[in-house]
Structures are given as structure tokens and as C-alpha cells.
N, C-alpha and C positions, 0 to 999 in steps of 0.2 A: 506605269512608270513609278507611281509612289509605291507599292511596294518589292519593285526591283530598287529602288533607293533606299529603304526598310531593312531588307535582305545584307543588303551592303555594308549598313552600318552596324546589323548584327554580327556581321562577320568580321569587321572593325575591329569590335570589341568581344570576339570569342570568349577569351578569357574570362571576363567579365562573367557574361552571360553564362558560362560556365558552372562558377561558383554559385551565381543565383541558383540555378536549374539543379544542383546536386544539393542546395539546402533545402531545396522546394520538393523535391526529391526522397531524401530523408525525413522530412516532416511528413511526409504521406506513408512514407513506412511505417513509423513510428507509431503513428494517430493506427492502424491499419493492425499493428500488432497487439495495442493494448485492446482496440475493438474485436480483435477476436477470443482476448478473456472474459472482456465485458459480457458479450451477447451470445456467450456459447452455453448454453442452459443446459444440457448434458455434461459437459465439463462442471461446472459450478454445483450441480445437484450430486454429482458422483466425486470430487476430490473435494469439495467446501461442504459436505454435511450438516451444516449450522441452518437456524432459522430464513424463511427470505426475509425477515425486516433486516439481518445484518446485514446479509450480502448486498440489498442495492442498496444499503449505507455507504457500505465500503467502498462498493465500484461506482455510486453514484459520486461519491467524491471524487476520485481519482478521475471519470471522465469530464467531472466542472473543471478540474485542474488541466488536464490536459488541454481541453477546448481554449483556455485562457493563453495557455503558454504558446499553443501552436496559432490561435490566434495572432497572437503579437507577435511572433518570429515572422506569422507570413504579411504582416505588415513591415514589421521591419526590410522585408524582401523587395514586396510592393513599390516599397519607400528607395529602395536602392536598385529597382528598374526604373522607374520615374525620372531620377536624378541621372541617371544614363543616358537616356535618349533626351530628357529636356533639349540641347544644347541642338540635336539634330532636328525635332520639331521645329525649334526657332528659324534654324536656317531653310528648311524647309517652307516656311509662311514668306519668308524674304524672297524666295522665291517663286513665290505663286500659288502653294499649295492652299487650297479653300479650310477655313478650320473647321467645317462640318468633317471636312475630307482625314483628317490631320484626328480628329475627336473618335471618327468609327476604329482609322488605324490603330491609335494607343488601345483602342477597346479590346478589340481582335486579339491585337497583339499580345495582352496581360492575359486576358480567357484564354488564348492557346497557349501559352508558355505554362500557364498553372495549371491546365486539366492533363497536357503531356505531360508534366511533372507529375500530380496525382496518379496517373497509370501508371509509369515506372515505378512509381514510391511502393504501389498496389504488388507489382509484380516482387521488386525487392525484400517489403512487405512479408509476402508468402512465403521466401526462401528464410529470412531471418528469423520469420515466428517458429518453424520447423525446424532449424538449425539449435536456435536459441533453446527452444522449450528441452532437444534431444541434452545438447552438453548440457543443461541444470541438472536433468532428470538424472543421466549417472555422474554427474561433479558431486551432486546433494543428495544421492540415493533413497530418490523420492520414487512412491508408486502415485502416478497420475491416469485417470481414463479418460476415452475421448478428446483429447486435445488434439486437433490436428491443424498446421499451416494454414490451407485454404478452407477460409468459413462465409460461404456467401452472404449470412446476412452483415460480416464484419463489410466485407468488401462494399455493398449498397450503402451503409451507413458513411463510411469513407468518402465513393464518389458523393453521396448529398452534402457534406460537409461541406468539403470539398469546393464544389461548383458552387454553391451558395459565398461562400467566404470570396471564392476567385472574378464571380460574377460583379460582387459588392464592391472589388480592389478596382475591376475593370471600369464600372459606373465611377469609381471614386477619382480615378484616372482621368475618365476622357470630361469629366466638371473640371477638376482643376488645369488640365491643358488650354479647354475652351475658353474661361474666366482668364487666364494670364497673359501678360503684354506678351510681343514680342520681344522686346530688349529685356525683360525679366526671364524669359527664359534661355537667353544667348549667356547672360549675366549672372544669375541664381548662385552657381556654384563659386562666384568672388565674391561672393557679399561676406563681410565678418560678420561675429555675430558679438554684439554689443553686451560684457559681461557688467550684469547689476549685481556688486557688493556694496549694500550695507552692514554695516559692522554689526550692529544690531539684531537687524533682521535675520542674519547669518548666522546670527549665535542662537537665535531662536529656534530658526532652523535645523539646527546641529542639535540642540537641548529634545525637543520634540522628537527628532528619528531618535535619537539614543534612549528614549522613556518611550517612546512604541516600539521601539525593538526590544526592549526588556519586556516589557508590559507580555507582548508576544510570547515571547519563550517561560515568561512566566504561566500566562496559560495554558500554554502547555503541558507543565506540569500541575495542572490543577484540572485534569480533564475528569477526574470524578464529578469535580463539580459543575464545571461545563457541560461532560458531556457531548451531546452532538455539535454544541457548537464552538467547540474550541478549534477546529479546523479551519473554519469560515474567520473567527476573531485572529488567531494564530497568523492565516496566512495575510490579510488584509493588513494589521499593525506592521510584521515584518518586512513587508515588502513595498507598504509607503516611508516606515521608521529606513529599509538599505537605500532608497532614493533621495531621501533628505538626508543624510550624512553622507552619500558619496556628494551630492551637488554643493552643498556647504563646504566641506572638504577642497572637494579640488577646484571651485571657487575661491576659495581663502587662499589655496597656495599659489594658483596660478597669479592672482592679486600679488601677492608677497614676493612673489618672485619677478611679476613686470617692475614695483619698484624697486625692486634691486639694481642701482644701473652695473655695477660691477657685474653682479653674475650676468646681468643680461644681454651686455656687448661684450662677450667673452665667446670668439670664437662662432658657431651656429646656433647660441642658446635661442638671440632674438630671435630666428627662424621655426625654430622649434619652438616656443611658448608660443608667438602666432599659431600655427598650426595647432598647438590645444587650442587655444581660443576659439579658431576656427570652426571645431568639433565638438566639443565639451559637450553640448547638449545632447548629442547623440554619442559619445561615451560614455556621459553621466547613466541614460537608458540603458544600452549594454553592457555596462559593469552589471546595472540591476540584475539583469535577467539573468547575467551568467553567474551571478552570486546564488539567486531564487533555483536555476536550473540542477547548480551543485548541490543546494541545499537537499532539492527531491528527490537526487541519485541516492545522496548519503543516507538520507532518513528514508527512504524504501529498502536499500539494501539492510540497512541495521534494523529495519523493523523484521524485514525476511529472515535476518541472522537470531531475532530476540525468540521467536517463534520455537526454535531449537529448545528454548530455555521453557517454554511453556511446557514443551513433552515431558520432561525431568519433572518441572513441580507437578505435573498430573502422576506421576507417579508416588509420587507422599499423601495425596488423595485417600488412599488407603492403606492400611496396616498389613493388612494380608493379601500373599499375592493367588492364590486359589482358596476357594470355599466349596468343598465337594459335601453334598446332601444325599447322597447313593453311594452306595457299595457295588459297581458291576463288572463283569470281565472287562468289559471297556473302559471303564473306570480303571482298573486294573493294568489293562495292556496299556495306557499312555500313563501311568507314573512312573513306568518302564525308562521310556523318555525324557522323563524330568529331574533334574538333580534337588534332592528336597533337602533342605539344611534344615528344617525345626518342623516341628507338626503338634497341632494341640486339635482342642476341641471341647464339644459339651454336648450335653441333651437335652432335647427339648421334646414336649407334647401339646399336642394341640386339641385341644375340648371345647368344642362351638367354633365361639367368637372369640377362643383365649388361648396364648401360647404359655405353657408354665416353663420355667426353667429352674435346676439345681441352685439353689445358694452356696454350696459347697464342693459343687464342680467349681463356678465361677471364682470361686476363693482360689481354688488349689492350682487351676490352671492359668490364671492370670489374663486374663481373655483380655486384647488392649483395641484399644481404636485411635482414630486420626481426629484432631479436631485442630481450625485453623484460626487465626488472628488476622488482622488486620496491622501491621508494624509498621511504623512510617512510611503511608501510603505503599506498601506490601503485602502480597498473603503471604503468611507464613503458617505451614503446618507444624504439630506438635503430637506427642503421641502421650494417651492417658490410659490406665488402667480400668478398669469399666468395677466402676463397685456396687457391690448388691445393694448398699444403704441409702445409695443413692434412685436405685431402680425402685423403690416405694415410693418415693414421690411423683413418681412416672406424671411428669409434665415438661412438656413440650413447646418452644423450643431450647430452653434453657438446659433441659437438663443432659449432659456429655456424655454421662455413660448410659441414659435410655436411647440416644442416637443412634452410640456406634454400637448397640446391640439388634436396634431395630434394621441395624445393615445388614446385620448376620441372620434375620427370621426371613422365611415369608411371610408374605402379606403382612408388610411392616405396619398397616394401619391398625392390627389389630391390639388390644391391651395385652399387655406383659406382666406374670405374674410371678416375683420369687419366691421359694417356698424351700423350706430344708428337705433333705433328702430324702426322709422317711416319708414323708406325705406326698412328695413326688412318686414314689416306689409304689406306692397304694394310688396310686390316679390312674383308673382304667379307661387307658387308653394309650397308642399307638407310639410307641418308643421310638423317635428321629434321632439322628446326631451329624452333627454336622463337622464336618474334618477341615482344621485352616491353617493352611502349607507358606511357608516361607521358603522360596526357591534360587538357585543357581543362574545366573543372567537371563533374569527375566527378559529383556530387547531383546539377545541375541537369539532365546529360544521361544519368542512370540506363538510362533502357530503352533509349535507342540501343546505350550500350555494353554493355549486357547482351545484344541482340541481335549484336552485333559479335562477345561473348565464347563465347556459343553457337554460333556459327558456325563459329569457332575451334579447337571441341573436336570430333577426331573421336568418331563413335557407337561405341566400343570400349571393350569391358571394363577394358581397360589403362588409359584414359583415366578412371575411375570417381571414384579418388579427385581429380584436378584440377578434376571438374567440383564439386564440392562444395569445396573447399580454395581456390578462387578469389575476388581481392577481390571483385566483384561480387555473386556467391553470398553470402559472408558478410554482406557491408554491407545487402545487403535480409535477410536472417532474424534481423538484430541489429534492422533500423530496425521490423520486422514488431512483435520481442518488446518494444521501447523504445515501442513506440508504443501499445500496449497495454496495459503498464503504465503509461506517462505518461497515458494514457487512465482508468486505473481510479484513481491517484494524486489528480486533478484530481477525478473524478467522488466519489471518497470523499473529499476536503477540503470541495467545496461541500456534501456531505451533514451532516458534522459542525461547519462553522461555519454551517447553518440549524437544526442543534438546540440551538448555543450561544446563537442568537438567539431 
């Protein structure tokens, strides 16, 4: 009997329960989509090529963040099942229902509505992570591997969340039912709620959020010196600093405006300033969150958009965009390929443990390198001419033109010797030269010149570090890690402005 009267009142309030069910819904999606970037280690080792301390930095944030948000959204839920059914609990104990009886039902009732939520959220989940990841991949003309929708371990991570948070709502439910009168729960939802403004304290209040919401965003920008933990500082100031200025705020006006008597018997204002009254506490919370919610759409998506900007400055990294050390057909048949606007070069030999080079190549040809600065909290690169006078003091790491010469040897640890050209000409031993190509859209004609570059490198150990320290090399394992990130940036902003919505 009690739950065909259960049933009843569910069905009462359809609507209602509705809207719960499709926020309860989307938060499992949501939680369901980021957990399948989190935990998918082929995805992460093949499009995020960076170290793993970065990566569970990264994504270990982004899942404290998310736990917290989706947290409090499915209390807020919780909170707005609760206040639902009170009214018919009550009437229920009036008539005769035992509150043991009354305490299992609410239990039930919250575990099954949140764990069917959870699975559709799961299933929804799988179609939007596959949806979503396809349109980035050609909107942003990314290459990603192994990403796919359905990732079992997202999904197991999901349901324990899940059940654990639904189970703790359900316990939390059926105490506060058990513990409450019956006239308090027939009642609960007439009660006003008694606003405390001191004038004082309120200005306190208002002073404190607006100096920890600065304080925040100033952290922010000082994450060199923070570091890992400006995230952790950042997000705590900001989002105790938006709760005390909205409650100060619309405390002080709704104040100002109850003593207004003009405005306030004017028409349905009284009605309407009760009713904030009424609520305040629980709009003061949801302004929060959907302030905190916009903030992470925004600053994910502009972090995913800044990423863009990263591939560009990896590109001023270096001066030259090919450094060929062979002369072979194959070397040959892809400069075919390439459009080359300037070409220089030099010579070099190698005796032991020593590379000599011309002083009067390096004059004539002008050979330059990249070196970068630091400009108000920016890198900035800058391009120098490499001068032979400076390659006799051959010390390290100060010195800019022994740098960007030792980019251009192999086996850059080895010493560097200048010497004019006659005494180069008499050094018996093995005549290198190295060719360095400034090219024609380098992005658009990436794999030619990366075949060009590879072709370029003999297969020897000596050559180990150039093959790696070359623009080419670099500009794909920066566009790999930018694109990946721009990828999860984009994929978590659409995540967080559909739970704002």
C-alpha cells in the first residue's frame, strides 16, 4: 500500500521529478565523458606525449574539480527530492505509516532514482563522448588516436562514484526524515527564513569576497611562482570570495528595498521581495555555482583556444627550418618537394673528441640562431648571429652563439673549436657540411619536410641528439601535446556549460 501511494505521488509530481532525473542524468554523463579522457592510457600516451608527472597533474585536477562540482549539484538534487516528497511523508505518518516504514521508503526511493539516473547518464555519456570528441576532431583539425566513446574502465569508475555519493544522499535522507516532527514536515516549506543584516558585518562580508576574489585571480597570474598550487588557492579564494558578495549583495538590497514602503506596496513588489526572502539562501548557493560552472567552461575552452598559440611560438624555437648532414638521392628526391627560399651552410670536422669549424665560413655565411627571454612573465624568442669571438670562450650556459652552434653539430656535448681556414684545410680528417634550409609553408607541407629532414640525418649514434632537437621534430610533439590538450580544453568546456544549462 505505501508504495502504490509512493508511486502516486510520483506521478503527482511528474514534472517535478522530471527535471530532477534529467539533471541527475546529465551529471552522469558528464562525470562519464571526462572519465573516459582521465583513464584512457592509450589515448594520453599517443595524443599527450609529455611526461606522466604532467599528465596526472593535469587530469588529477580537473577530476578533484569535477568530483566537487558534481558533488554539489547532486546535493543540490538530493536537496530538491527531499523538499518534494516532505509534505507527503508527513501526511503519510498522519496516517499510520510506522517511520521505520516511511525511513526504508525515502532510502529506496533516492538509491533507485540516482542509480537509474547513473545508467542513462552512462549510456548518454557514450553517445556524447563519441559525438563530441568526432565534431572537435574535424571543427579543430586535430589528429587524436585511440579515443573512443565506450571505455570500460570510465564506465566502473562512474557507476562507484556514483552509488557511493547516491547511497550517502539515501542514508542522509532517511536520518533526516526519521529525526523530523511530523508538523515540520507538513510545514517546512512555509517557514520564512529570517534575514540577519548587520550593517557592519555585511560590509565585512562584501570587503573579504571582493579581497579573495582578487587575491584569487591574482594568483593566477603568478602561477610561476605558485606553481602547483595556484589551482588549489585560485579556486578556494574565488569561490568563497563569489559566495560572500553575492549573500552581502542581495542581503543588503533585499534589506533596502523591504524598507522602502513606496516601492514595496506598489502593486506585487511585497509578494515578490517575500518570495526572495523566502529563497535567498538557496539562490545565494546557485548564483555560486553557476557563476564557478561559467567560470570552468570559459577558462577550459580559452585554455584549449591558448594551446593554438603554443604551436606558433614552438615554431621561433628554431631559426632553421631543415638542417641536412648528407647529400643522397633521397635527400635529393624530397627537396624536390619542398619549396626552399634561402639555403646556407658551413663545415665542419671532427678529430676525437673535437668538432673544428671555419672562422671564415661562419663570418661569410652569417649562420644565426634563436635564443629567448623571459618578457613580462612571457617567452619571447629573438634571433642572433653566432660570432666566432664569442665561440672561444666556449662556456656554457651563457654563452648564445656556443648554443645555437651546438644545435647545429653532433654530439653537441662535445668541445668546439674555431680556427681560420687554412689550418682547417690542413686538419686531416673527414670533411662534413651541413646545409640549413629556410622553407615555403613549413605547417602546410609538414610531412614532406619531415621526410626531407629524416633523410637528412645520417643513422648514427652521433647524430641522436639532432634527430630529436630539430625544428620538425619538435613542432609535431608540441602540435601532438597542443592538440590534445586543446582537445580535452574544448571537450571539458562543452561538458560544463551543458550542466550550466
Amino acid at each position: 500500500m505505501l508504495w502504490k501511494l509512493s508511486m502516486t505521488g510520483i506521478k503527482s509530481r511528474f514534472k517535478d521529478y522530471l527535471v530532477l532525473f534529467s539533471g541527475l542524468t546529465l551529471a552522469g554523463a558528464i562525470f562519464y565523458m571526462f572519465m573516459t579522457l582521465a583513464t584512457n592510457g592509450d589515448f594520453l600516451n599517443d595524443s599527450l606525449p609529455v611526461t606522466s608527472q604532467t599528465i596526472r597533474l593535469a587530469f588529477g585536477i580537473g577530476i578533484v574539480l569535477l568530483i566537487l562540482i558534481t558533488f554539489i549539484y547532486i546535493v543540490y538534487a538530493n536537496s530538491f527530492l527531499l523538499s518534494m516528497r516532505k509534505k507527503d511523508y508527513g501526511m503519510y505518518m498522519i496516517l499510520g505509516a510506522r517511520t521505520s516504514k516511511i525511513g526504508k521508503l525515502i532510502f529506496v526511493e533516492t538509491l533507485l532514482v540516482g542509480l537509474l539516473a547513473t545508467l542513462v547518464g552512462i549510456l548518454i555519456g557514450i553517445v556524447l563522448a563519441q559525438w563530441v570528441s568526432s565534431v572537435l576532431v574535424s571543427q579543430l583539425g586535430l589528429t587524436l588516436h585511440k579515443f573512443i566513446g565506450f571505455y570500460l574502465p570510465a564506465l566502473l569508475w562512474t557507476l562507484v562514484f556514483f552509488t557511493l555519493i547516491f547511497f550517502l544522499a539515501a542514508f542522509w535522507n532517511r536520518r533526516r526524515l526519521v529525526k523530523s516532527k511530523v508538523i515540520d514536515l507538513l510545514h517546512e516549506d512555509q517557514k520564512p527564513i529570517r534575514l540577519h543584516h548587520h550593517p557592519v558585518l555585511k560590509n565585512i562580508e562584501a570587503l573579504a569576497g571582493i579581497v579573495l576574489m582578487a587575491g584569487g585571480y591574482w594568483v593566477m597570474t603568478q602561477a610561476m611562482v605558485f606553481k602547483a598550487n595556484t589551482i588549489w588557492i585560485a579556486f578556494l579564494t574565488i569561490v568563497i570570495g563569489t559566495f560572500f558578495v553575492f549573500d552581502a549583495l542581495f542581503t543588503g538590497v533585499i534589506n533596502i528595498l523591504s524598507k522602502n514602503r513606496h516601492f514595496k506596496y506598489h502593486k506585487l513588489r511585497s509578494f515578490t521581495i517575500g518570495q526572495l526572502k523566502f529563497r535567498l539562501g538557496d539562490y545565494t548557493r546557485i548564483l555560486t555555482v553557476i557563476s564557478l560552472l561559467f567560470a570552468l567552461a570559459l577558462g577550459a575552452i580559452t585554455v584549449g583556444l591558448d594551446f593554438v598559440h603554443v604551436t606558433d611560438i614552438s615554431l621561433q624555437a628554431n631559426y632553421y627550418d631543415v638542417q641536412l648532414y648528407q647529400d643522397t638521392p633521397a635527400v635529393r628526391k624530397q627537396l624536390k618537394k619542398v619549396s626552399v627560399r634561402e639555403q646556407t651552410g658551413f663545415d665542419y670536422k671532427q678529430v676525437k673528441n673535437k668538432i673544428y669549424v671555419s672562422k671564415e665560413q661562419l663570418l661569410n655565411n652569417q649562420i644565426k640562431s634563436q635564443e629567448f627571454r623571459i618578457k613580462n612573465g612571457q617567452t619571447e624568442y629573438y634571433t642572433i648571429t653566432i660570432k666566432p669571438e664569442e665561440l672561444v670562450k666556449n662556456k656554457l650556459p651563457d654563452n648564445a652563439s656556443l648554443n645555437g652552434l651546438l644545435a647545429l653539430l653532433p654530439m653537441g656535448d662535445n668541445d668546439v673549436k674555431v680556427i681560420n681556414q687554412d689550418k682547417f684545410n690542413q686538419l686531416k680528417a673527414q670533411n662534413n657540411h651541413v646545409s640549413l634550409l629556410l622553407v615555403n609553408n613549413f605547417k602546410q607541407n609538414i610531412k614532406n619536410i619531415e621526410s626531407l629532414q629524416r633523410a637528412g640525418l645520417p643513422n648514427k649514434p652521433s647524430y641522436e641528439l639532432l634527430r630529436t632537437g630539430v625544428k620538425v621534430r619538435q613542432f609535431i610533439e608540441i602540435n601532438a601535446i597542443a592538440a590534445g590538450f586543446e582537445f580535452m580544453g574544448f571537450f571539458l568546456g562543452i561538458a560544463f556549460l551543458a550542466m550550466l544549462a
